[in-house]
VMD Tcl script that draws the C-alpha trace (Angstrom):
set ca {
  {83.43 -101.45 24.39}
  {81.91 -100.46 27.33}
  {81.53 -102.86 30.85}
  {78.06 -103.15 30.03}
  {78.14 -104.04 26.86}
  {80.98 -107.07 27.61}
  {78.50 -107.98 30.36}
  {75.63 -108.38 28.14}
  {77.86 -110.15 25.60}
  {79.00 -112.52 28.75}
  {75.53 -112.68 29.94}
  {73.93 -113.69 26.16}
  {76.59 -116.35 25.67}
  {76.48 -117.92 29.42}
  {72.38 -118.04 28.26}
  {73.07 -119.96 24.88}
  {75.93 -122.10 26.76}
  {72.60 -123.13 29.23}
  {70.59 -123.73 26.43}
  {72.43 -126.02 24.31}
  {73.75 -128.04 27.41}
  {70.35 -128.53 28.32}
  {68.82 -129.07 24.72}
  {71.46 -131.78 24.57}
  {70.81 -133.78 27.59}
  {67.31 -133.86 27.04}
  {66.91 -134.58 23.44}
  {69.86 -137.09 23.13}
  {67.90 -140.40 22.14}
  {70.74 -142.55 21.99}
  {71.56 -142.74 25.98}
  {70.86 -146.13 27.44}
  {69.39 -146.67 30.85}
  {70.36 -149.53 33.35}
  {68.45 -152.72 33.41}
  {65.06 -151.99 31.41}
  {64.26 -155.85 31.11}
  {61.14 -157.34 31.94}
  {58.09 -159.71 30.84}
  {54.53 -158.57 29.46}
  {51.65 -160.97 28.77}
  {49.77 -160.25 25.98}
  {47.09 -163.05 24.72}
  {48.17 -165.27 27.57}
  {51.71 -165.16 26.49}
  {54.43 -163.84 28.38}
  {56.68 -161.72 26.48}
  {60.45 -160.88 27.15}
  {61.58 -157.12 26.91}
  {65.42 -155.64 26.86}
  {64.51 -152.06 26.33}
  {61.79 -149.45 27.27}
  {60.79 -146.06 25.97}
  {58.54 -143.44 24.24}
  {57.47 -143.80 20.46}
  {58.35 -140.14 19.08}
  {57.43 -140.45 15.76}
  {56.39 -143.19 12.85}
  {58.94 -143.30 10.16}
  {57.49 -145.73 8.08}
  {55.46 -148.91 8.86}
  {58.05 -150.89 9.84}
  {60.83 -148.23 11.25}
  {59.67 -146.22 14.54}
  {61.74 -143.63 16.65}
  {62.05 -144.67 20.50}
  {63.23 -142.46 23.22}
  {66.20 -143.90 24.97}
  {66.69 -145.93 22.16}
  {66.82 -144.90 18.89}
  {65.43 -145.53 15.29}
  {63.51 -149.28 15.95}
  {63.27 -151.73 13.09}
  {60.39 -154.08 13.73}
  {62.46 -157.28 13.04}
  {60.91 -159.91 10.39}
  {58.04 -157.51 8.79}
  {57.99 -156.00 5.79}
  {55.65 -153.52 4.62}
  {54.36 -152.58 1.41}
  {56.39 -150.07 -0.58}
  {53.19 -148.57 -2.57}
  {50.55 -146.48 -1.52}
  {47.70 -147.22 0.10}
  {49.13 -150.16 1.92}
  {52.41 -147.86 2.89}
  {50.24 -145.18 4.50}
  {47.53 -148.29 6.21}
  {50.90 -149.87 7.68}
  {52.39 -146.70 8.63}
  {48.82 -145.15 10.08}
  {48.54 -148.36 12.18}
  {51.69 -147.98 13.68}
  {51.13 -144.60 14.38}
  {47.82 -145.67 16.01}
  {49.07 -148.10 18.29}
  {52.89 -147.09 19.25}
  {53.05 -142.89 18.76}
  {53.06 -141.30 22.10}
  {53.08 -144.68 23.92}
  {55.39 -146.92 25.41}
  {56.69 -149.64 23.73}
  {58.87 -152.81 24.78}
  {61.95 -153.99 22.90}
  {62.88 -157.76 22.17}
  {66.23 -156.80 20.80}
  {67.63 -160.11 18.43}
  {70.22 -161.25 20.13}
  {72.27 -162.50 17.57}
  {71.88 -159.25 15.08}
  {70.85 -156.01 17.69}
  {71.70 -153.64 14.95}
  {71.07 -153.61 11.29}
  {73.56 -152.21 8.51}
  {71.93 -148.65 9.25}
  {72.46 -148.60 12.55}
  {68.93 -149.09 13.49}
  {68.23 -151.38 16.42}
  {66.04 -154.62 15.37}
  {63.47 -156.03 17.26}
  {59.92 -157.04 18.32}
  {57.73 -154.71 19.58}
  {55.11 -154.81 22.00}
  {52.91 -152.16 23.44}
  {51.31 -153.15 27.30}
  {48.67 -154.93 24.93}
  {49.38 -155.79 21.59}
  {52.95 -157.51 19.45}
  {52.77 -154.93 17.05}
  {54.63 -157.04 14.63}
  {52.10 -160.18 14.96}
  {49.44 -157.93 14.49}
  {50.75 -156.15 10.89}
  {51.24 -159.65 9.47}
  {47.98 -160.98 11.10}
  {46.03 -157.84 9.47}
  {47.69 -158.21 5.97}
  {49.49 -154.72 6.35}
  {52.94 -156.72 6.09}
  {54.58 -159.90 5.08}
  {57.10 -162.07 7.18}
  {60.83 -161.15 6.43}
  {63.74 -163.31 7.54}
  {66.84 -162.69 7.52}
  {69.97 -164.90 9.46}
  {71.31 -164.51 12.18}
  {68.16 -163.61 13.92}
  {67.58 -165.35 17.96}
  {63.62 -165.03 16.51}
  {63.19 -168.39 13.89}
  {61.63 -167.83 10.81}
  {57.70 -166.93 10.90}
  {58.09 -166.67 15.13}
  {56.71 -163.38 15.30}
}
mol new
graphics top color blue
foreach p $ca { graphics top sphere $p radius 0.5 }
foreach p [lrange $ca 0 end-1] q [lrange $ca 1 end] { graphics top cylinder $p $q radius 0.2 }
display resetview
């Protein structure tokens, strides 16, 4: 081989090296910033918050992807398994969290479930998302122990 041919070699795996260094640091979901918490008040109730970040994508109705953060299940709701209801559930979700920032109350007692998916309330700047899928019959109250929430809280 040639000097310009090792050069372009060098040169096209220097690029890649860039590339996948920077691919990595900005699509790694799972890094955790310093002190996110804070208080919201939504319906003239002030709400706690651990964690902050972006909604990037609706899994399911109950399960949402959060920048920062990670897969989110929205603790004590579960939502229908059959269609229509799955897709009502899951389209309201996607209505009110995708592309938005949403507030964390991690439980305390459980932060993780047995998938590795980080349970807790959610809240947008206006709304309890999980309040408001129970309130509008797109989910039913699941408990589970431990949990800091009591049964029926949210």
């Amino acid at each position: 081989m040639n000097k310009k041919t090792i050069s372009i070699i060098l040169l096209i795996v220097f690029t890649i090296t860039i590339i996948l260094t920077l691919a990595n640091v900005f699509l790694d979901d799972s890094n955790t910033s310093e002190n996110q918490t804070g208080t919201l008040t939504i319906n003239n109730e002030t709400k706690h918050y651990e964690k902050v970040g972006k909604c990037l994508e609706v899994i399911d109705g109950n399960t949402i992807q959060v920048y920062g953060v990670g897969r989110v299940q929205l603790i004590q709701v579960k939502t229908p398994d059959t269609e229509p209801q799955m897709s009502l559930a899951k389209n309201f979700v996607k209505d009110k969290c995708l592309g938005k920032t949403v507030y964390l109350d991690i439980d305390d007692k459980q932060p993780k479930d047995k998938y590795g998916r980080t349970l807790a309330i959610v809240y947008t700047n206006d709304t309890d998302i999980n309040r408001e899928l129970i309130k509008n019959n797109l989910a039913k109250v699941s408990y589970f122990s431990p949990s800091e929430f009591k049964k029926g809280e949210v």
